[in-house]
N, C-alpha and C positions, 0 to 999 in steps of 0.2 A: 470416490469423489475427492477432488483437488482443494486446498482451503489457499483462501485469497484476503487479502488483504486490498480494499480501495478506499480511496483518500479521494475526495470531490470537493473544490470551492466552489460556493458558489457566489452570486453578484450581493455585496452586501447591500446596496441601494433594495434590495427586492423587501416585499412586506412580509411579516413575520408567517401570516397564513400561506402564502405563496412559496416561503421556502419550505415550510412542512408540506406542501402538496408533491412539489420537487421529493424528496424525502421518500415518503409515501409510495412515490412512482416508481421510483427505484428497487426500494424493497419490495414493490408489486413485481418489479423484471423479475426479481432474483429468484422469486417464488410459485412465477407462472413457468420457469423454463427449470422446474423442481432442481433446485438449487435453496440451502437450509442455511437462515440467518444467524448467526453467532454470538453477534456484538455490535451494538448501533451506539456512537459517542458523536453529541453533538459537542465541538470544540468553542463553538461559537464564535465572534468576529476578532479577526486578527490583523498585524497588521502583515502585510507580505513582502518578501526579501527584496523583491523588484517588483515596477507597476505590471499588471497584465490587465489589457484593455481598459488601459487608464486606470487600473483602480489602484488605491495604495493599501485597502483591505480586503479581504473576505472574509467571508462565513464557512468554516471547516468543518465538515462532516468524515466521520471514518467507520466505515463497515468493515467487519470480519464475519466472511460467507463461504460456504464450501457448494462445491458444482461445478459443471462439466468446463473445457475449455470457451465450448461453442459458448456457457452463460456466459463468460468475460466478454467472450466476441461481440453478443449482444449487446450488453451491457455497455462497454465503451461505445458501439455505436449509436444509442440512446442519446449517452454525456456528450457527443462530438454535435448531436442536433438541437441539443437543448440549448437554448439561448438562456439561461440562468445559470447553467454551469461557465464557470470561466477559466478552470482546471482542473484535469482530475489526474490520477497517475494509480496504476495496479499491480499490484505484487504478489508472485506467488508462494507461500508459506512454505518451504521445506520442512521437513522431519527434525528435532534439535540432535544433532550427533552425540553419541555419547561415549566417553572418555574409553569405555572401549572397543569403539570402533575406531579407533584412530591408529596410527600406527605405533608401535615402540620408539620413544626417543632413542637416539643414539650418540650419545656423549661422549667426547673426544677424553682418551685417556691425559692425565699431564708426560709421559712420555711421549705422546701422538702428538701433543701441542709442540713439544720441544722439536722436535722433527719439521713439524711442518714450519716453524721460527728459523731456521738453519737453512734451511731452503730458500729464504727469500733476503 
């Protein structure tokens, strides 16, 4: 299973029971299409970098959920029909790399610098 990261505004005008049911729904998606919840932060209302459908806030909610491709699939197209949501955006968590997995630096010697200075 894949972990994700999604980030949903929703309409700040909406009542505080009504965004918890929003809320709810969600975490009902992610757990009927067995998909395991992680991390649920309610941000609360902000204001936003630009208006979107006129608003100049929302309410920011961010899940961290692991499940299949098809639960994102679901998933965003849930938030594209919800009229409460006003943005959402999903990301998927990579593995953190670790130093060594990386390759060998390779550092120019101060003879190799001088060379390559001569050159130009």
């Amino acid at each position: 299973m894949r972990k994700y990261e999604t980030i949903f505004i929703l309409d700040p005008d909406l009542e505080e029971e009504h965004a918890l049911s929003v809320i709810e729904k969600v975490k009902g998606i992610i757990t009927q299409t067995n998909g395991e919840i992680l991390k649920v932060e309610d941000w609360g209302k902000r204001k936003l970098a630009y208006e979107v459908k006129k608003k100049p806030k929302g309410h920011y909610i961010l899940i961290h959920f692991s499940g299949s491709p098809a639960l994102l699939s679901e998933l965003e197209r849930n938030f594209r029909v919800m009229d409460a949501v006003i943005k959402f955006q999903s990301v998927r968590l990579g593995e953190r790399q670790t130093s060594s997995s990386e390759g060998p630096i390779l550092e120019e010697t101060p003879e190799e610098e001088s060379q390559a200075m001569e050159k130009t």
